[in-house]
C-alpha positions in Angstrom: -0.9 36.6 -35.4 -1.6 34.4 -32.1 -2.2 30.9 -31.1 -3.2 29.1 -28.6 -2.2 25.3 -28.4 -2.9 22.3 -25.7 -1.4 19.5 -24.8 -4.1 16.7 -25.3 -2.0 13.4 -24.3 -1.0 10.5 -26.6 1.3 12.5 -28.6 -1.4 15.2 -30.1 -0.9 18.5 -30.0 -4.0 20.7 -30.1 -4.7 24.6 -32.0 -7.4 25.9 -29.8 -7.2 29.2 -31.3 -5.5 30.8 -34.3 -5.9 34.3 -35.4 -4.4 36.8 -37.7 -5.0 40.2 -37.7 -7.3 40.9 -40.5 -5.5 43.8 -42.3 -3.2 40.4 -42.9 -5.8 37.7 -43.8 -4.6 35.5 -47.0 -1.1 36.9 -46.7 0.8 33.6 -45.5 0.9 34.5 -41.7 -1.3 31.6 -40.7 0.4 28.9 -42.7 3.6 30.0 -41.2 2.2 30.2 -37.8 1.3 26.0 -38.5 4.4 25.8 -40.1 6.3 27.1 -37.1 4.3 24.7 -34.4 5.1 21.6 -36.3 8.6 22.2 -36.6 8.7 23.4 -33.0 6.8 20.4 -31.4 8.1 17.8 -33.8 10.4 16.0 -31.4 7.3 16.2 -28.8 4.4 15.4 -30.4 3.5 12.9 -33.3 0.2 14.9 -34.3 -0.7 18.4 -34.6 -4.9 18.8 -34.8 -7.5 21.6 -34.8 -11.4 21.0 -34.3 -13.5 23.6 -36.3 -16.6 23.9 -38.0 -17.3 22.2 -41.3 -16.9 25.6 -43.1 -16.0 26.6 -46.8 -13.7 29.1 -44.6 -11.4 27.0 -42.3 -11.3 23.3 -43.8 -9.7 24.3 -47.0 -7.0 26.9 -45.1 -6.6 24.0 -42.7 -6.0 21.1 -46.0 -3.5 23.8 -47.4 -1.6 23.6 -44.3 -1.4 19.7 -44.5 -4.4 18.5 -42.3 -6.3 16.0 -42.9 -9.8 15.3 -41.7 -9.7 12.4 -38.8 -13.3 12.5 -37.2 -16.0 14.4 -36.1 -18.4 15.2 -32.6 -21.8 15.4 -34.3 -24.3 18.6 -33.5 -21.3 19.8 -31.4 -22.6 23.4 -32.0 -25.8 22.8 -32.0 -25.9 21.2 -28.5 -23.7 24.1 -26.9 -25.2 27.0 -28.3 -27.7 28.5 -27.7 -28.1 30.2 -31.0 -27.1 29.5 -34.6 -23.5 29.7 -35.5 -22.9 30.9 -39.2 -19.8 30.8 -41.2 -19.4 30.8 -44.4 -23.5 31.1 -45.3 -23.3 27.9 -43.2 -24.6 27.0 -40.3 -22.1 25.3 -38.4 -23.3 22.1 -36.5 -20.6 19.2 -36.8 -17.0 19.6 -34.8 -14.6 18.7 -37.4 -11.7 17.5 -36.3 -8.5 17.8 -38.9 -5.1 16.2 -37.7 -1.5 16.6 -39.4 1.8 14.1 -38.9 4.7 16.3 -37.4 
């Protein structure tokens, strides 16, 4: 498992990336890997967030882990690329932005 996480000012914390290796999907490892950051960054930071598609995939892995959704950058995807992006069976258009207290 990786991740890739940004300092975005004002106390939030950001996941720019997350990835498990997919022999490993739906085994725990990226709920620990969340689980590790907030505990890590908790004196640091107030809020750890991730922006993702509005996906059947990611928001529910994302709630499990204790995120909540906090706003959105609408046609995000649509205006910076230049092709369809799919998850799911959905097209992805909205950023969803998800935040969690640490």
């Amino acid at each position: 498992a990786e991740c890739v996480v940004t300092d975005e000012g004002n106390g939030i914390l950001e996941i720019k990336n997350i990835a498990v290796d997919p022999k490993y999907h739906r085994m725990g490892y990226g709920k620990v890997m969340i689980d590790f950051l907030a505990n890590k960054y908790e004196k640091e930071y107030s809020i750890l967030q991730v922006g993702t598609g509005d996906s059947p995939l990611t928001i529910p892995f994302y709630e499990k882990c204790g995120f909540v959704r906090s706003h959105s950058i609408p046609n995000f995807f649509a205006d910076n690329y230049n092709h369809p992006i799919y998850e799911g069976g959905v097209q992805l258009i909205d950023m969803v932005y998800l935040q969690r207290h640490i």
